[in-house]
N, C-alpha and C positions, 0 to 999 in steps of 0.2 A: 770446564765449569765444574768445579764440586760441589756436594751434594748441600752442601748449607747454601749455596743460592737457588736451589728447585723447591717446588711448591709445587704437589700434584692433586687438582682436586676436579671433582665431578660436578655437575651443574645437574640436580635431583629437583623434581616437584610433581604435582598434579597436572594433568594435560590441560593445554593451553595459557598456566600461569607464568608464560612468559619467559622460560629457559632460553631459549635459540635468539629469542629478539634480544636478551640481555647479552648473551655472548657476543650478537654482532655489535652493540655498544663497546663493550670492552674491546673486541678486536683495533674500531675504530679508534678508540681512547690509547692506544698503545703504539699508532704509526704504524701500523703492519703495512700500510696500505701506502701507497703513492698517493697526495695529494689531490691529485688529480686523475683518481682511479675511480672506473665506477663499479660501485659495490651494490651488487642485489641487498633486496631484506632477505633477512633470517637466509646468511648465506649459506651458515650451515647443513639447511636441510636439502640438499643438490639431489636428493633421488625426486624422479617426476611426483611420483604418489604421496610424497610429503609436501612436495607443495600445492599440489591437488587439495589432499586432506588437511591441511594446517594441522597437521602434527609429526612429530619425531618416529622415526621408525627404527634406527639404527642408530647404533652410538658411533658419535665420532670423537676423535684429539685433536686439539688444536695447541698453538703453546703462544704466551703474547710476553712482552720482556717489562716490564716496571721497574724502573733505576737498575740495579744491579741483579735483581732476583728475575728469574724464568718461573713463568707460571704456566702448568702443563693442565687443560682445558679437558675434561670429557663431558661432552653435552650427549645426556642419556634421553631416552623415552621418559614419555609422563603413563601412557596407556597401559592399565594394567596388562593386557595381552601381548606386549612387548616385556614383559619384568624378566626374561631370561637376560636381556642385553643388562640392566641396573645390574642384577646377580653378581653376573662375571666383571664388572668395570668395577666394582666394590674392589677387588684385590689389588688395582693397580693407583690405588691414591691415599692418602694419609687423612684427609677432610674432606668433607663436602658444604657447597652452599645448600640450604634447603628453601626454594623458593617457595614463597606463600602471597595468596593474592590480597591485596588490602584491605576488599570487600568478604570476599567467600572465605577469606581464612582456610584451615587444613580439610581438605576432599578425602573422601575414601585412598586413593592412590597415593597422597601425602601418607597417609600411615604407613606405604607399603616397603614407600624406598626409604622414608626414614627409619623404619626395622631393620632394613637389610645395613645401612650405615649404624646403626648404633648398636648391633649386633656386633659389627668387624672391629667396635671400640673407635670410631673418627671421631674428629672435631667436628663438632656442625656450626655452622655463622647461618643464622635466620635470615634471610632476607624479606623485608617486605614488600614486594613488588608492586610496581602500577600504584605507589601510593599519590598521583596526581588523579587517581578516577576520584568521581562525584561521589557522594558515601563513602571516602575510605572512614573504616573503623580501626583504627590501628591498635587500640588498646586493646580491643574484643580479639583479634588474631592474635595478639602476641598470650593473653592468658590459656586460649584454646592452643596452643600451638604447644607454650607448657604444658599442658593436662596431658595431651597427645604424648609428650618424652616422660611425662612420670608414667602414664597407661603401659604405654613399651617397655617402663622397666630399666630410662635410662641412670646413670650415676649420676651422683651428686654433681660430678663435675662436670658430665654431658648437660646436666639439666641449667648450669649455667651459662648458657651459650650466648657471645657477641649476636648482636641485634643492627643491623644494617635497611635503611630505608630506602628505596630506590624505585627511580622508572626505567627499564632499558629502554623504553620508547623514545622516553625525552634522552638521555644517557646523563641522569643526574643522580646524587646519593646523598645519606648525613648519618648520623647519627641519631638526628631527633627526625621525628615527624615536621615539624615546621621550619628546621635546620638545614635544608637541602644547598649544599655545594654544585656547581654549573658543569660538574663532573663526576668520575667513578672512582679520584682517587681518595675519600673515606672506603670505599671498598676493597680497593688494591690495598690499601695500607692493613685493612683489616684482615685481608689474606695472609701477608708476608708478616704481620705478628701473631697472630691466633692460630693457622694452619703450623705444623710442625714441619720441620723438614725430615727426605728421608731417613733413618737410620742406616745406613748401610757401611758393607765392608769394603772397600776398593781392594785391597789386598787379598780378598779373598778367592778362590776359584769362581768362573764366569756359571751365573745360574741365574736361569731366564725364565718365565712360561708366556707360553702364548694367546693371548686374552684376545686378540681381534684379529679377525684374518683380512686381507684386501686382495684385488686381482688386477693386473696389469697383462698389458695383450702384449707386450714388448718383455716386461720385467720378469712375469708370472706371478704366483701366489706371492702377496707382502703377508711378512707375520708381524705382527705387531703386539709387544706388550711392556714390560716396566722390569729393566734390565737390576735386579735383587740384590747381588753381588758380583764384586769383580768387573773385571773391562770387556767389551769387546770390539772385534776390531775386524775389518775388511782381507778376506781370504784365508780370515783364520778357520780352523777345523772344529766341530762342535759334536757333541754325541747328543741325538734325539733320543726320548724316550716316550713312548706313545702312552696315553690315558692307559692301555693294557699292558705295559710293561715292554714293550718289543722295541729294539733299540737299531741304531744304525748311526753311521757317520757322515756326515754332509759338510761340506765349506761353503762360507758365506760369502756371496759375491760384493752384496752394498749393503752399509749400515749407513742410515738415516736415521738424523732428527727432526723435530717438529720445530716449524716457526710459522706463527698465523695457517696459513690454510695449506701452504706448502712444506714438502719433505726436503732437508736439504743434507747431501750426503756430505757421509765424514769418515774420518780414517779410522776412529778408534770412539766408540761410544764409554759412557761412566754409569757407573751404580747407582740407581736414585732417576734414571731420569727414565723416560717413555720412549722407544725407540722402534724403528722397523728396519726393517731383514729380507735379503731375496735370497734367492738361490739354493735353498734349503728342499725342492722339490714338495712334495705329500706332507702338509702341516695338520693336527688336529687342534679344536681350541681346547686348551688345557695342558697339553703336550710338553713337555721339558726340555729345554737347552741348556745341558751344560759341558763342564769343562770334563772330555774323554778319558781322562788320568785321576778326576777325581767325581764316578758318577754321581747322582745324586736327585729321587725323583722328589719333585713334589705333587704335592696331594690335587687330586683333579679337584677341578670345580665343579660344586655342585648347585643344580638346577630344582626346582620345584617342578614336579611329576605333569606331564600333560594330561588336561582333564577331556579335550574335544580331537572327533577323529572323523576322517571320511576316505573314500578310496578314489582315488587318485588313475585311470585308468587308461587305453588310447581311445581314440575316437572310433567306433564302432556305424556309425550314422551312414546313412545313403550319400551324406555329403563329405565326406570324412576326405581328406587329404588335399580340397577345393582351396581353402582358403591358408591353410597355417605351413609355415617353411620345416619345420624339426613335428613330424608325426610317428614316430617307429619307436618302440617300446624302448631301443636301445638309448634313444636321446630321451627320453623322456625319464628313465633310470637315473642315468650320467648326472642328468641337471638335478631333481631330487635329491639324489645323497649329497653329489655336492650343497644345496643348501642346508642337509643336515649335517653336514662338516662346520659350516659357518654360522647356524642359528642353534643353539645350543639345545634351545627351550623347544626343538623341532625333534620329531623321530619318521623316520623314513623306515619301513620294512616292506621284505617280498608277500605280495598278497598270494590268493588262492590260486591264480593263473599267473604266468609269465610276463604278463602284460596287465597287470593288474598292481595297484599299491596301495598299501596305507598308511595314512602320513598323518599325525596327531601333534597336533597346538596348545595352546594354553587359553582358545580361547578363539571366537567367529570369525573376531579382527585378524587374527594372527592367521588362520589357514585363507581367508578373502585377499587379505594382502600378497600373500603366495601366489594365487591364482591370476590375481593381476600380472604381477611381474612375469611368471612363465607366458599368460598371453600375448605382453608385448613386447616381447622377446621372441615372440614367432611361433610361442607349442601352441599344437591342437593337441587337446586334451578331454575327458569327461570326467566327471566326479558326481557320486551317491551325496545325498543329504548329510548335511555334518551329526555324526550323533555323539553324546557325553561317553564317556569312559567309563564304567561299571567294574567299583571293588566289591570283594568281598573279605568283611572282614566281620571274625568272631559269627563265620558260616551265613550271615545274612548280606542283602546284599545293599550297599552305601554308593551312594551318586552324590556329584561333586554340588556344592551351594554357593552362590553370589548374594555380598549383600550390595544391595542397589537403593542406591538413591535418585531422586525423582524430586525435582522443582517443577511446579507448574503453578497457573495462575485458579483460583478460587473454581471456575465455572468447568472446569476439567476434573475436580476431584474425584465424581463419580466414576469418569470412564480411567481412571488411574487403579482404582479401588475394583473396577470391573473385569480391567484385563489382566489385572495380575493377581485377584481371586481364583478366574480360570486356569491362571500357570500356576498353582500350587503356593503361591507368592503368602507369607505370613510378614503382617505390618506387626514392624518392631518402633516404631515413634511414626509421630505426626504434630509438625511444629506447623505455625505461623511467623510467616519471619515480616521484619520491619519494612519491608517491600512490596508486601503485600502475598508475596508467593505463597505453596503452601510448602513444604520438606517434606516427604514421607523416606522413611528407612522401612525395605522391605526385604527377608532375607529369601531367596526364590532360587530354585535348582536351575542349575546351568543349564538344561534341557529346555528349561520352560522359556529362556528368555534368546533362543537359537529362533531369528529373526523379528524378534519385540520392540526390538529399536524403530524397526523402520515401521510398524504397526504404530506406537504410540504417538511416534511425530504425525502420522498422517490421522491421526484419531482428535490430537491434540492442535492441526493444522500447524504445524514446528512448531509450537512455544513450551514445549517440556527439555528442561536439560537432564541428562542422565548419565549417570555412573555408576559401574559395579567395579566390586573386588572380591578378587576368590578367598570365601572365606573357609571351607574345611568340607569335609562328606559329612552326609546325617542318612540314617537308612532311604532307604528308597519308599518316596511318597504315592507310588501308582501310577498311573495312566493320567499322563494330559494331552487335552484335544484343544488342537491350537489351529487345524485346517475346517472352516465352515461351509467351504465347499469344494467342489470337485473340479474335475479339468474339462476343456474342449479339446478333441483331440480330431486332426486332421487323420481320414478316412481313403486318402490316398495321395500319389505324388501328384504333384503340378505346382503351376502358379495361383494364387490367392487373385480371386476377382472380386470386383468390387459387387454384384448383382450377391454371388456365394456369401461372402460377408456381411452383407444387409440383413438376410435371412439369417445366419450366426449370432449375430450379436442381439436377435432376443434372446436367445437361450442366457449370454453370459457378458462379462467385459473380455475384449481382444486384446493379445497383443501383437498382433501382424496388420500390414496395413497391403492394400489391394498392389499385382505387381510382387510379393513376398515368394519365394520359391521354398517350398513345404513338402515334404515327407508323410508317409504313413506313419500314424504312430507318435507325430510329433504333438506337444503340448502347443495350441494356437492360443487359448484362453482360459478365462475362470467361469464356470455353470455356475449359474445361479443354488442350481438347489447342491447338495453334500456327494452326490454322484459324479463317476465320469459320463460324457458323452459325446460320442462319435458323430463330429460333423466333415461336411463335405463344403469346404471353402475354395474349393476350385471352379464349382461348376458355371456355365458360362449359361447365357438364357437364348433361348433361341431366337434370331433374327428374320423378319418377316418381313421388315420394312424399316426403309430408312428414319420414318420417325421413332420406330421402337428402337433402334440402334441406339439412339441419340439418348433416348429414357434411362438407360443405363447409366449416363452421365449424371442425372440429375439425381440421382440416389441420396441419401443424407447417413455418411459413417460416425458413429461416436469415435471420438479423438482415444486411440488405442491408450494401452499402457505400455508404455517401453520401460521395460525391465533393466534395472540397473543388476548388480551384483549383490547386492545385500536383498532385494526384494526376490531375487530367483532362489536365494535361500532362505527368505521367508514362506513363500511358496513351494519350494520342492516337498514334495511326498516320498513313501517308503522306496513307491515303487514305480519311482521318475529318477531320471539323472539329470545332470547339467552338461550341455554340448559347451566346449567354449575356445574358443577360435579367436587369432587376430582381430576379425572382425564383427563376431558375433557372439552372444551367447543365445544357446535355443533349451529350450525343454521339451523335454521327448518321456515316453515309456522307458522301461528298462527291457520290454518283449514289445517288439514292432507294433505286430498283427496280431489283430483280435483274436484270433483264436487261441493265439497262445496266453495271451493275457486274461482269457477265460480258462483256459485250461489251470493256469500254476493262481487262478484265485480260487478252483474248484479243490486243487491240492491243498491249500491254504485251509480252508474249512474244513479238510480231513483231518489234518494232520495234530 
């Protein structure tokens, strides 16, 4: 296939405006599938935590055929704390679609990947998506969408971009808003004229970079990216060139191409198209393939600076090596770099101890989603409270800022205006939209809003939506107090009884329920008042008679809180860690026993 039948374009929007569910239309609409095939929703996002979270985590390629032309798929994240994955898929395609919802029109994160496309110079095709919801506005999105590409800066001829309306839900499209065809091909058609194909040289030496990496337990590392110039082809010879300049020669065992969801191998790949590679050993993303006789680097890709960090360490706890399969500093290393090999927008360094690490994101989502995968993947692990990243620059010191927006209904304004007064939060607008909602744009240091999320849903009982996007450092605003209270902390090992926790939970709310096996030291609840305090939830009541026995039974516990992963780090403190285990996560001290922890609070006040 030459390169005037390929068309390579990205599928970019704002989270949940419907990328993945459009792509599975298209797939559908192109016969990938067997007739009589069943195809999940939104099959693109096959990692569990995507389809947990209803959002995109990882870019994937897909490739679907319309009449004669190949059309090569990458379905990106919408989350700003995934924007390393948009970054680097930005090199490997000529156009993209920019999806925009019918109703909400462009979100904070819509600015973000369509900067990074109209930066690389693509074609963009608007899509309107979800235009069978109730309220679509479609006039009001498409003029906010222009404002959006003139504010960015684009060209005249960026800013005249094809206009495409569509539902992937229903899998229908048109041109007009009320013009919808019972299909997606106004869209395919709009691809294969408006998308340019690649420029490329077939004649020219083989020069490749590596933009996605994949792993096969058979195959081993797949590289994958958008073959520049020249051919290549199965068992030929290749000179790597590392992001640092250090080179070495490797042969290629299988070249694959992309069709629907599967790879399907070939002898000899072409210029222009998206292809993946084994046999190559140790790949980096950004890395160079080319042709030994005539080397040739190209320019690494570059990422946007991680602004959030935490330390990443082994499990240290009385319970430590109980529950999780890979516990030893060395698996725990191993797995780390490697996903700073593969997440670009990740960095992984050796901490203060041997056993110790620090790993910094772009962002709460981006190191929480980390932590999931290592847990169910077998690590035990601990990790400190995530804190922001601290520049300095022009000798003062500058912390990273989010601007965040905030939908909620009328009777919540106050506590919107409350809690992010507290986190240093400055209101930059406050609209009334035709729904009744209110808007607020607030621009609030990344610090401040490190577990806010899960505070304002449960403040606002769910009905607040929110979005932030990293908007730049401003000096550093001071001290915010975002913990109102203090911890319950178990006073020694055992089991948790139900008599012991009766008595506990005046002091505070629990999260262990009677039957729980506890540690000295460990975090069991929240005190009431801003203090910690030391309780004793083991202790058992002494038995005298079988009706007192029995008394125990009828006790009355408040219904704990079972900590998810976002609320253990809205709650973690300076001087608490997170335990986290296949099966549990706990919160502990960083010093067991009280003495010590009175001891380095006494050093504290010294120093």
């Amino acid at each position: 296939m030459n390169a005037e039948q390929i068309r390579n374009i990205a599928i970019i929007a704002h989270v949940d405006h419907g990328k993945t569910t459009l792509v599975d239309a298209m797939l559908k609409q192109s016969q990938i599938f067997r007739s009589n095939q069943q195809v999940a929703d939104r099959v693109l996002d096959s990692n569990e935590l995507e389809q947990e979270r209803g959002i995109t985590i990882l870019s994937k390629n897909t490739a679907i055929q319309y009449k004669e032309t190949k059309i090569n798929i990458v379905d990106t994240p919408g989350h700003a704390d995934f924007g390393g994955e948009v970054e680097r898929v930005m090199n490997m395609v000529d156009g993209v679609l920019l999806l925009v919802d019918a109703v909400e029109g462009p979100m904070p994160q819509t600015k973000f990947v369509l900067k990074q496309a109209l930066e690389r110079g693509h074609r963009v095709i608007v899509v309107v998506n979800k235009i069978d919801r109730p309220h679509a506005r479609p006039d009001f999105v498409i003029d906010t969408t222009f404002d959006l590409f003139v504010e960015l800066g684009a060209t005249d001829e960026q800013c005249e971009f094809p206009i495409i309306y569509a539902s992937g839900l229903s899998g229908v499209s048109g041109e007009e808003p009320d013009q919808l065809t019972e299909n997606l091909v106004p869209l395919f058609e709009t691809i294969v004229h408006e998308i340019p194909s690649p420029q490329v040289n077939l004649n020219a030496p083989t020069l490749m970079q590596a933009t996605l990496l994949g792993y096969d337990q058979y195959k081993g590392q797949i590289v994958i990216g958008r073959l520049a110039q020249g051919t290549i082809h199965r068992n030929q010879t290749i000179l790597l060139i590392s992001a640092d300049g250090k080179r070495r020669q490797e042969k290629i065992t299988q070249v694959f191409t992309h069709r629907g969801l599967t790879r399907q191998e070939t002898d000899t790949a072409y210029a222009g198209d998206i292809i993946a590679l084994t046999g190559l050993g140790k790949v980096g993303i950004g890395d160079t393939l080319c042709d030994p006789e005539h080397p040739q680097q190209l320019p690494p890709i570059q990422v946007e600076e991680p602004t959030i960090q935490m330390t990443v360490s082994v499990n240290t706890s009385p319970f430590a090596g109980q529950e999780g399969t890979y516990v030893t500093s060395v698996k725990l290393r191993e797995r780390l770099f490697r996903e700073a090999e593969r997440d670009v927008a990740l960095k992984v360094e050796e901490g203060n101890s041997s056993d110790t690490f620090l790993v910094s994101g772009r962002g709460e989502l981006h190191l929480s989603i980390l932590i999931e995968n290592l847990r169910r993947e077998g690590y035990e692990f601990q990790v400190s409270k995530p804190e922001v990243i601290i520049k300095e620059i022009d000798g003062k010191k500058h912390e990273p800022v989010e601007s965040v927006e905030i939908e909620v209904s009328q009777e919540y304004q106050g506590t919107v205006v409350e809690l992010l007064g507290r986190r240093k939060g400055e209101l930059k607008d406050m609209e009334l939209q035709d729904n009744g909602l209110i808007k607020f744009r607030y621009l609030v240091p990344s610090r401040g809003l490190i577990g806010f999320r899960q505070q304002l849903l449960t403040a606002t009982r769910g009905h607040a939506l929110v979005n932030t996007l990293f908007e730049g450092y401003q000096p550093f605003l001071g001290i915010i107090q975002t913990h109102e209270f203090g911890s319950l902390i178990a006073w020694e090992t055992g089991t948790a009884t139900t008599y012991a926790l009766h008595s506990a939970q005046e002091r505070g709310q629990l999260y262990i329920t009677p039957g729980t096996e506890v540690y000295e030291g460990m975090v069991v609840g929240e005190h009431i008042r801003d203090s910690d305090l030391e309780v004793n939830v083991c202790k058992k009541k002494h038995l005298t008679s079988i009706r007192r026995a029995t008394a125990e039974e009828a006790l009355r516990l408040d219904t704990p809180r079972q900590l998810s992963l976002d609320e253990a780090f809205e709650i973690l403190k300076d001087d608490e860690l997170l335990e986290v285990t296949p099966k549990s996560y706990r919160l502990r001290k960083k010093y067991l026993r009280k003495n010590e922890r009175t001891r380095m609070a006494k050093q504290k006040q010294h120093s």
